[in-house]
C-alpha positions in Angstrom: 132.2 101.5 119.7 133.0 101.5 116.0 131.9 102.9 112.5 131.4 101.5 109.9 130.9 103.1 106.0 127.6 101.7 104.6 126.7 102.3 100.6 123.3 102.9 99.8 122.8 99.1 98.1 124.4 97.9 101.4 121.9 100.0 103.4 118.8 98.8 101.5 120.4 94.7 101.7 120.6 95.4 105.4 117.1 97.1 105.8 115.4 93.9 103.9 117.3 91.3 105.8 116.3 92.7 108.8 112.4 93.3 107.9 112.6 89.6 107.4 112.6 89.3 111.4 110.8 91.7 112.6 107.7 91.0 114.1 105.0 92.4 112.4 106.3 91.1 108.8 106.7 87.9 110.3 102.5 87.7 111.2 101.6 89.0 108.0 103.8 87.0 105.6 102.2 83.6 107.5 98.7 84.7 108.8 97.9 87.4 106.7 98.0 89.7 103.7 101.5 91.3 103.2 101.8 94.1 100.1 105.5 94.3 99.4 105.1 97.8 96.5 107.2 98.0 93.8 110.5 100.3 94.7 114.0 100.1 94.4 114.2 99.2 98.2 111.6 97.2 98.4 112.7 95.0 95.6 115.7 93.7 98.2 112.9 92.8 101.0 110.9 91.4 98.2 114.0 89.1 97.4 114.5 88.0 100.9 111.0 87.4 101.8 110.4 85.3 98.5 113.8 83.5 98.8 112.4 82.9 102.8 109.6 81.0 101.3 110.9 79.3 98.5 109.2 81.1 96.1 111.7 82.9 94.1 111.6 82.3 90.9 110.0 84.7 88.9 111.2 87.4 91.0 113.9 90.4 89.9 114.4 92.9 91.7 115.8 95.0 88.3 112.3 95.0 87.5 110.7 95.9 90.6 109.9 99.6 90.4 106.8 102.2 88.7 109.6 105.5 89.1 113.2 106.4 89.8 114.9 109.0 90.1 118.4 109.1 87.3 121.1 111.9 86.9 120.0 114.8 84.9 120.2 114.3 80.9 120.2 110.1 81.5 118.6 108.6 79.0 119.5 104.9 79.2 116.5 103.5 80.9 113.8 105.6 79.6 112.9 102.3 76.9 112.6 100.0 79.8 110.7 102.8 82.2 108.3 103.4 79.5 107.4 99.7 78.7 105.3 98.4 81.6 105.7 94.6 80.4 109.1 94.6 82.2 106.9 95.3 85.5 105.2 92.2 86.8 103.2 93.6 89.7 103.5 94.1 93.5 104.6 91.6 95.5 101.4 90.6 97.3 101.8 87.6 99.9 98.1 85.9 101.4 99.1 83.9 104.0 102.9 82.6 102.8 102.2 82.9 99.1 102.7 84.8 96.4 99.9 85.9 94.4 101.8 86.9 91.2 100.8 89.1 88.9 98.5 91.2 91.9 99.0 95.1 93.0 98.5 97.2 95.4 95.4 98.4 93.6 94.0 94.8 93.5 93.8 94.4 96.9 93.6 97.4 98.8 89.9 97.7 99.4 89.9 93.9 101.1 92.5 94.9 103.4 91.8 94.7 107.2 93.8 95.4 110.5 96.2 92.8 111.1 97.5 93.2 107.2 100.9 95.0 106.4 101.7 97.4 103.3 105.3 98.4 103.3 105.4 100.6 101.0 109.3 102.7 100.2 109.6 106.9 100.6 112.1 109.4 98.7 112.4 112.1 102.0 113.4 111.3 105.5 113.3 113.0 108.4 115.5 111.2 110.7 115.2 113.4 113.3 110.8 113.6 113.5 111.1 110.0 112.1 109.0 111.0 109.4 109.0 110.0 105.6 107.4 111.5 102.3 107.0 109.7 98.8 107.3 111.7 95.9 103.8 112.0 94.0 103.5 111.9 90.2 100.4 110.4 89.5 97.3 112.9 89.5 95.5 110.4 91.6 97.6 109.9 94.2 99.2 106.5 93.0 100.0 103.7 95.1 100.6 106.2 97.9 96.9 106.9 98.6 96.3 103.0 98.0 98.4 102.6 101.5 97.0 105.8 102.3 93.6 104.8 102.6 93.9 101.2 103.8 96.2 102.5 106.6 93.9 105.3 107.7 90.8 104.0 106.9 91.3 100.1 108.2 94.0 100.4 110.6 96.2 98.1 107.9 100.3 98.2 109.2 102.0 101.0 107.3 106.0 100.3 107.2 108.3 103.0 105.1 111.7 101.1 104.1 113.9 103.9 104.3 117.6 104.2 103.1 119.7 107.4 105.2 120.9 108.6 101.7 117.4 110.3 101.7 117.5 112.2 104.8 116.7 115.9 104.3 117.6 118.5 106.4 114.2 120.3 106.7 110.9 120.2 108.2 108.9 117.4 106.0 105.2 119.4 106.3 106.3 122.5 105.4 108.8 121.4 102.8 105.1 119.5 101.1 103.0 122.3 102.0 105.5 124.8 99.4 106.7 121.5 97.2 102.1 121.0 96.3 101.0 124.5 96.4 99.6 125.9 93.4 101.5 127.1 90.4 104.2 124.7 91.6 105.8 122.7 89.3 107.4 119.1 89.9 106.4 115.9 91.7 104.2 116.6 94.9 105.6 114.9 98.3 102.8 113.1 100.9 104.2 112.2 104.6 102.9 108.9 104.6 101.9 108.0 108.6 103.6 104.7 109.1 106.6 103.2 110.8 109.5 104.1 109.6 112.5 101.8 109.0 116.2 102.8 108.2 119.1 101.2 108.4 119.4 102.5 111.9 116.2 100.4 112.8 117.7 97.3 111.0 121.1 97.2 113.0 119.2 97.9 116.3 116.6 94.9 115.5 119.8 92.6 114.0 122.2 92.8 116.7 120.5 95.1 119.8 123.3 97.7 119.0 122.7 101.2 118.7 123.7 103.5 115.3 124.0 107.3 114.3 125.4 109.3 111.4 129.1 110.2 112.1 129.8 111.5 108.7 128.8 111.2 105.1 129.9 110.6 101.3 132.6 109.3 99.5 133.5 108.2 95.8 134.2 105.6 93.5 130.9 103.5 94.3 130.5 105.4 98.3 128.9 108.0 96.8 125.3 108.7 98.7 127.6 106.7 101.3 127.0 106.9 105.2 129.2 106.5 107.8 127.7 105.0 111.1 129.4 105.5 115.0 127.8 102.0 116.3 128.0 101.4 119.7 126.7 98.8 122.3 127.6 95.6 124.5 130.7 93.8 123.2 128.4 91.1 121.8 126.1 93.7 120.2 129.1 94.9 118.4 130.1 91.6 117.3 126.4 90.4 116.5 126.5 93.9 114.7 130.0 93.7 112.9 129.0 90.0 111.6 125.5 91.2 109.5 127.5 94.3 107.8 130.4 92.4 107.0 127.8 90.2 105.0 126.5 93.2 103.3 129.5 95.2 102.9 130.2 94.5 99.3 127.0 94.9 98.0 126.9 95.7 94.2 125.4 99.0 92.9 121.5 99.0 92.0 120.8 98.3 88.4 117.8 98.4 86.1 
């Protein structure tokens, strides 16, 4: 057993390199329709899948968002936010290659079970393993996109998930007071998929097993988590090898 400190750029590297291997991204990516949608975490799986294929180029991941969240009273990204040429689409992959310039929104009706939407969340609930993604658009967004293609046509549903967004409370009720009328703010939808942490990521790297010993920190570690990882000695060392590579992962930025 050991911990190790994880940043919240390390957590979302570690989350994409591991979604690279698991199963159900690996069907989709060659035999199907994979929709990768824009978000800050998802722009890292984005970057590994597209780097997996060979088809990189083209591709930042600084650009790879509709919304994010900044501290209060920043103003330093509001230009870029508000001019959509910077934003260059989903990532949308038919059968190992990247149809540039397509959204969610292009393809959702056509999808069919066997597909795969991962699609990122600002609430978790690590303990119902549940997720919610902040709603701003009065339609719904790309949220009801995935929505209705994962409801309506059994299409996979995947929510890359970083710990730093765990919340303490219950999810449903927090969205049943967060949309009620006369409420003002962004409305929250649970989104009925599979959720993926870094957790997930170190259990499907390495076979070890991880949990939140403690949180925080400064200079860069803030939003930090610290994990208690524990398993077979080669677990550990299987473990130990894939955060070392991620360990120094640079700060997000647009």
């Amino acid at each position: 057993m050991y911990q190790f400190v994880l940043t919240p750029a390390a957590g979302k590297r570690l989350i994409a390199r591991a979604l690279v291997i698991h199963p159900a991204v690996q069907e989709a990516v060659h035999s199907h329709t994979m929709v990768i949608i824009a978000g800050t975490t998802n722009g890292y799986l984005a970057e590994e899948i597209l780097r997996a294929l060979g088809q990189e180029e083209g591709f930042s991941k600084r650009q790879f968002f509709r919304g994010i969240t900044l501290p209060p009273g920043t103003t330093t990204a509001e230009g870029r936010l508000a001019d959509e040429s910077h934003f260059f689409g989903d990532v949308v992959i038919e059968r190992g290659v990247w149809q540039k310039g397509a959204t969610i929104f292009d393809v959702a009706t056509s999808l069919e079970e066997g597909d795969l939407i991962l699609k990122g969340a600002n609430a978790l609930d690590p303990v119902r393993h549940q997720a919610g993604v902040l709603i701003g658009h009065p339609q719904g967004g790309t949220a009801i996109a995935a929505l209705q293609a994962a409801a309506g046509r059994r299409v996979g549903l995947i929510l890359p998930v970083g710990l730093e967004k765990r919340i303490p409370g219950d999810l449903i009720d927090l969205a049943a007071r967060a949309n009620a009328q006369g409420r003002s703010g962004p409305r929250i939808l649970l989104l009925p998929g599979e959720v993926f942490t870094e957790i997930e990521a170190i259990r499907l790297l390495s076979g070890a097993e991880a949990e939140i010993l403690a949180a925080g920190g400064v200079g860069g570690a803030e939003g930090a988590v610290r994990l208690l990882i524990d398993g077979r000695p080669d677990e550990l060392l299987a473990c130990r090898r894939e955060l070392e590579l991620i360990a120094k992962e640079e700060n997000f930025r647009i």
